[in-house]
N, C-alpha and C positions, 0 to 999 in steps of 0.2 A: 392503719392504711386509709380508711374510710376520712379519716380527719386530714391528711396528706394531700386525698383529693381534694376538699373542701377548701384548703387552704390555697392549692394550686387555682382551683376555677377561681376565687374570689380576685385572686394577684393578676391573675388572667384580663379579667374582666374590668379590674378597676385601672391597670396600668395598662390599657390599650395601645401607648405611643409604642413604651417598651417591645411590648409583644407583639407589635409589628415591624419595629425596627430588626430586630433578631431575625424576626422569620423573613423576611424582605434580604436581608444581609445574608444568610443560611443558604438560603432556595440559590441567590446565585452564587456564593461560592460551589454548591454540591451542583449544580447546574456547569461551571465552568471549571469544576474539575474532572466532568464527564469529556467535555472539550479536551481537554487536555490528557487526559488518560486516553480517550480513543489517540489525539494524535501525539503521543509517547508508545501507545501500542505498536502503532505503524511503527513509529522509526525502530522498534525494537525490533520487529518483526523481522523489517528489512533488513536491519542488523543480523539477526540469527540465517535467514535465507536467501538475501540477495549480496547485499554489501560483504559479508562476511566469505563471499566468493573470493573475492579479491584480493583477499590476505595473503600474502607472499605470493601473490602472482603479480605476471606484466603479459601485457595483449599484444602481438603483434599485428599489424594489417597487410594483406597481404591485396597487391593490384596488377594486373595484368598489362601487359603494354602492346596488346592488338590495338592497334590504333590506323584505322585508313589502310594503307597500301601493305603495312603490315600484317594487318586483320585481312586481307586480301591471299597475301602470298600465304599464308600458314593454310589459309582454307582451301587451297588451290591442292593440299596433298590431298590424297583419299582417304588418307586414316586418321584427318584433323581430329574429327570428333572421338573416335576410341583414343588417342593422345588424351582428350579433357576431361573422358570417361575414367582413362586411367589414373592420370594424375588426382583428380578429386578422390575417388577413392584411398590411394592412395594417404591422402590427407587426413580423412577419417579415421583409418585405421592405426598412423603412425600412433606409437608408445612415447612418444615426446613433444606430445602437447595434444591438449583437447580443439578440436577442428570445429569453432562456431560459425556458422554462417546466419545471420539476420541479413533480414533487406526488406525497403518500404517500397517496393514495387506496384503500384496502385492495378487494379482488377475492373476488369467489364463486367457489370452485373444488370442481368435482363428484369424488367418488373421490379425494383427494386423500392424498398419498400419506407424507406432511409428519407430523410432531410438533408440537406445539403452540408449539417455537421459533420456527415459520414464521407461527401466527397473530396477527393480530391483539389488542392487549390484552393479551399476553403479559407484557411489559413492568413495566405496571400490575399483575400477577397478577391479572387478569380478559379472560379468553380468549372470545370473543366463540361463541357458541354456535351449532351447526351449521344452517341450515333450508332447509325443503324449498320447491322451485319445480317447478312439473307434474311431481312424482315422482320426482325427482333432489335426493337431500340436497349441500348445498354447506356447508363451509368457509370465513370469512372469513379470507381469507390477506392478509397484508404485500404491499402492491405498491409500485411508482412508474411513474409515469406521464411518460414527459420527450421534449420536440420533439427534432430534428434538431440545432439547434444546439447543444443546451445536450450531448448526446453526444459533437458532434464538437469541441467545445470544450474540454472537460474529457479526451478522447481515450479512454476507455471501450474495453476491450481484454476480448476474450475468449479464454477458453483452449481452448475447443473448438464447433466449428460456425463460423458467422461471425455477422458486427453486423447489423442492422440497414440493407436499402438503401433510395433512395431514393422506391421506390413502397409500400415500409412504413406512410407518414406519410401514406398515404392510404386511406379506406377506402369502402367501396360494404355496402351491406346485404346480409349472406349471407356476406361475404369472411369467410379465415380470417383471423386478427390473429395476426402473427409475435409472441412473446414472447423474451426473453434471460431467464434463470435466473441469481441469485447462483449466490456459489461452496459455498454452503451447501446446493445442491440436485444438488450434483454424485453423490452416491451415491443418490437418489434419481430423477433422471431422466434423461433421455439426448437427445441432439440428433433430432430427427425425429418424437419423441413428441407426440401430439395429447392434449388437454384441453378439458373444456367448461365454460367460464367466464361469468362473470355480472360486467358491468361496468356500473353506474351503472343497475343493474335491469335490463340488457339481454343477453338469453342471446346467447355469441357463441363459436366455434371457434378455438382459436388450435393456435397448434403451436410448439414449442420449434427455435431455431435457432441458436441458443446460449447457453454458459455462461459467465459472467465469469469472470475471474482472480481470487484471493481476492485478501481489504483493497480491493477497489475502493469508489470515493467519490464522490461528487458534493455540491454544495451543493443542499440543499434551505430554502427561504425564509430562516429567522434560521440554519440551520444549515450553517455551511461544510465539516462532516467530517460526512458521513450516509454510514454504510457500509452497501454492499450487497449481504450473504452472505448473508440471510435473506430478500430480495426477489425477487419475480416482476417483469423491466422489461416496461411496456408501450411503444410508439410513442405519443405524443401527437398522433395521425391527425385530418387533416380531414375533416371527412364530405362527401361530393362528391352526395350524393344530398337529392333532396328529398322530407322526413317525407311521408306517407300517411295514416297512422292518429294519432290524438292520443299513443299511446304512445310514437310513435318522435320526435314535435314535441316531447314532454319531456326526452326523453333528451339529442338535439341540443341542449336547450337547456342545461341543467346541465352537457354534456360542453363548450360554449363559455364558458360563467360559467366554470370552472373555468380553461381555456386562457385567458382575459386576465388571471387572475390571476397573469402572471407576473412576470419582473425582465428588467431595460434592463442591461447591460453594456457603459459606454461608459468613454472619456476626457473627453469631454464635461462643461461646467461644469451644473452647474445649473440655470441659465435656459435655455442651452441644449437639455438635453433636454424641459424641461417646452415649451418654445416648438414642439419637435418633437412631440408628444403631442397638444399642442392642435391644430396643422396635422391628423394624423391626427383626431382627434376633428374637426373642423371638415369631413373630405370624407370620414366616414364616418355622419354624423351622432351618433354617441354621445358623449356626455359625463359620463356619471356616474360619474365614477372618480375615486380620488386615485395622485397620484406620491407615495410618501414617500421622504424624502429618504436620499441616500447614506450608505452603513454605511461610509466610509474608515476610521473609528476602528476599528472592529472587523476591520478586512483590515488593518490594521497591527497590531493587538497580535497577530492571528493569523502574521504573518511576525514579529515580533518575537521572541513564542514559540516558534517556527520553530527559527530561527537560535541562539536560548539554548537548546534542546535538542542543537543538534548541536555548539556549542562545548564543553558540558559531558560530550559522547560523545568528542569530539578529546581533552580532557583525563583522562578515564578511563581512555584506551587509551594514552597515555602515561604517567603513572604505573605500568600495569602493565607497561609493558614496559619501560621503566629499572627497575623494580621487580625483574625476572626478571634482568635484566644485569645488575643489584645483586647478588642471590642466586649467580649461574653465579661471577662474579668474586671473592666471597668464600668459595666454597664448592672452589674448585679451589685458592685459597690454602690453606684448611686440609690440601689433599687434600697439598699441596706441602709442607707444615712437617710434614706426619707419614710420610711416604715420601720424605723427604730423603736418608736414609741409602741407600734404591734407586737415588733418581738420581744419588747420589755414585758408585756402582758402574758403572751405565751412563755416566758420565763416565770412567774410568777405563778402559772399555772401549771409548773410544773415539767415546761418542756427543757430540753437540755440544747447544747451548738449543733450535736449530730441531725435533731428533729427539723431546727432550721433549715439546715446544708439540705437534710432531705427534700423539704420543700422546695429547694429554691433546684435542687438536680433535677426531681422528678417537672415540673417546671419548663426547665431548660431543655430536657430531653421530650417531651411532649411536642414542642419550639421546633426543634430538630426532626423530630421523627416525621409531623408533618409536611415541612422543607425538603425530606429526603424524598418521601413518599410523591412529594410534588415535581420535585428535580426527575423520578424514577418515571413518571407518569410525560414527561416533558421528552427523556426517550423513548419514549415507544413510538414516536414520529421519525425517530433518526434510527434505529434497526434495534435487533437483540446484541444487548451486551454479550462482554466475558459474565459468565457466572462470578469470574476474581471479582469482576470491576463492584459489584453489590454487595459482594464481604470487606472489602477493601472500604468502601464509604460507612459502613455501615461502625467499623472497628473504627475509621476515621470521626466520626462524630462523637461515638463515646469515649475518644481522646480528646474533641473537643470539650466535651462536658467536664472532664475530670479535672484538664488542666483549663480550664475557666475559672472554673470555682476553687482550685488550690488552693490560689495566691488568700484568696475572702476566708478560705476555712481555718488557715494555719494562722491569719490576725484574729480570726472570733479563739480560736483554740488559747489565745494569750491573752485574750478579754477577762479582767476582772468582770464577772455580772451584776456581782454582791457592788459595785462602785457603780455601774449603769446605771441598775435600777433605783438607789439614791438622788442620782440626776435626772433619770427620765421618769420616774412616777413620784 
């Protein structure tokens, strides 16, 4: 063993190009298959929890047609709003399709503590301008607004505090309203913190209970990837209580226009769910609404796209790794034709091909092992891995090693030596 080393530093040290060409080559394959293994993790991810929603389903969108003189006469009965109260319910409950309702409804936020990433407008480069309600200036900030299901469906996961439970989705006049923080608000607020917020003109208390995990997403109407690092989530809450003053009968009534403007996530054909709608519309009394029809086309090019991203990521990371066992196998041949004359010696002195190959593995894995250790040291600036991703590089390199030196071992294995060393001593 002790002679293994000896051999190894000397090779080290005398062929410097080599042994930094390797380690320079090494560092960034193991460096850019960290790259690549995180973003393969995501799509995989997404694949098992989000995308994988959508498998034999189709979304319906469901809109209401209060519009002007219409939205007028309907509000003119007295039991408009227990009609919207009813119906939405209704919706939730139904057994023939999951009742999602998302919506990017932007929020008043007092003192708010945010950059103009977080507002409003941002986007468009017109950031919606700060203003005052009884004495308290507000911020339009980035919200969404999303029920129950449409959280627990898509699995919405945070990294610190907890979700969202079930008396959330409910609210009474005066209640605080729990909110979840993107991951975009993680250095600016913290779990427990309270805020006074302004939602659809209605001043209300909330308090932070948690922060998402960054890249979370959810589908919002036409859009199936809305990320949510820049949003305040609200609960899409029932209001249990009955208006008082004409301010608070407006507010109920725009915060349920809104909630029926959601989407049906069913298997269900077509006629089917619209037959189910009509059923609800029929024993709730509302009817002025449309179903527009299912996006399948668009949920299949979206997994279609899917799938063509991670074939083209499979085939990247093979190339570069035959790539690398390309390089290791030619580059120990040359090491081999120019220190032929040493091995002749250490043949003569009694060494055999195995003692070689050992030299030149332990060697190459040294090479490597540094490289990994480098590449390993390179993330702990970008977060903690998978525990996989470190067994995974780690079995990766010692399939670099094996098949580098294959091709070198199986010509020395058929090397007459007794004809070498005639030639070379």
């Amino acid at each position: 063993m002790k002679k293994i080393f000896i051999e190894v530093r000397e090779s080290l040290l005398k062929k410097k190009f080599f042994t930094l060409l390797i380690f320079f080559q090494a560092t960034i394959l193991f460096t850019l298959l960290a790259v690549l293994f995180l973003h393969f993790n995501n799509v995989d991810t997404k694949t098992e929890s989000y995308y994988a929603q959508y498998d034999g389903k189709s979304i319906y969108q469901l809109s209401d047609n209060l519009i002007n003189e219409k939205e007028e006469e309907f509000f003119s009965s007295g039991d408009s709003l227990e009609i919207l109260k009813s119906f939405y319910n209704q919706l939730k409950e139904s057994e023939n399709f999951i009742y999602l309702y998302t919506f990017d409804q932007p929020i008043g936020v007092s003192s708010f503590k945010g950059n103009e990433l977080f507002q409003e407008g941002y986007e468009d480069g017109m950031v919606v301008p700060p203003y005052d309600v009884d004495g308290k200036q507000f911020e339009t900030v980035k919200s969404i607004q999303a029920n129950e299901a449409a959280l627990g469906t898509f699995n919405l996961k945070v990294q610190k505090g907890t979700n969202f439970q079930n008396e959330d989705f409910t609210y009474s006049d005066g209640d605080t309203v729990p909110i979840i923080l993107g991951a975009g608000y993680e250095s600016l607020y913290q779990v427990g913190d309270e805020l006074d917020i302004e939602y659809l003109f209605k001043q209300m208390k909330a308090e932070v209970v948690g922060i998402l995990e960054r890249n979370t997403i959810l589908p919002i109407r036409d859009n199936m990837e809305f990320y949510t690092d820049n949003y305040i989530i609200l609960p899409s809450f029932s209001v249990e209580y009955t208006p008082k003053i004409e301010d608070e009968e407006i507010f109920q009534r725009w915060h349920y226009l809104q909630l029926i403007n959601g989407q049906l996530f069913t298997d269900k054909d077509n006629l089917q769910v619209r037959k189910a709608i009509d059923d609800i519309s029929e024993e709730t009394g509302f009817y002025d609404l449309t179903v527009i029809g299912a996006n399948d086309l668009g949920i299949e090019f979206m997994r279609t796209m899917l799938n063509q991203n991670i074939n083209l990521l499979v085939m990247f990371v093979s190339v570069l790794f035959f790539f690398c066992i390309a390089s290791i196998c030619t580059l120990f041949t040359i090491k081999w034709n120019i220190n032929i004359k040493k091995y002749a010696v250490h043949f003569i002195s009694g060494a055999n091909i195995n003692d070689i190959v050992s030299y030149m593995f332990t060697e190459i894995s040294f090479i490597l092992f540094i490289s990994i250790s480098l590449s390993f040291w390179i993330l702990t600036f970008v977060g903690t891995m998978p525990a996989l991703y470190y067994y995974a590089i780690l079995a990766a390199g010692l399939v670099l090693v094996t098949l580098g030196l294959l091709p070198l071992y199986v010509r020395l294995k058929k090397l007459n030596i007794a004809n070498m060393l005639k030639r070379k001593v």
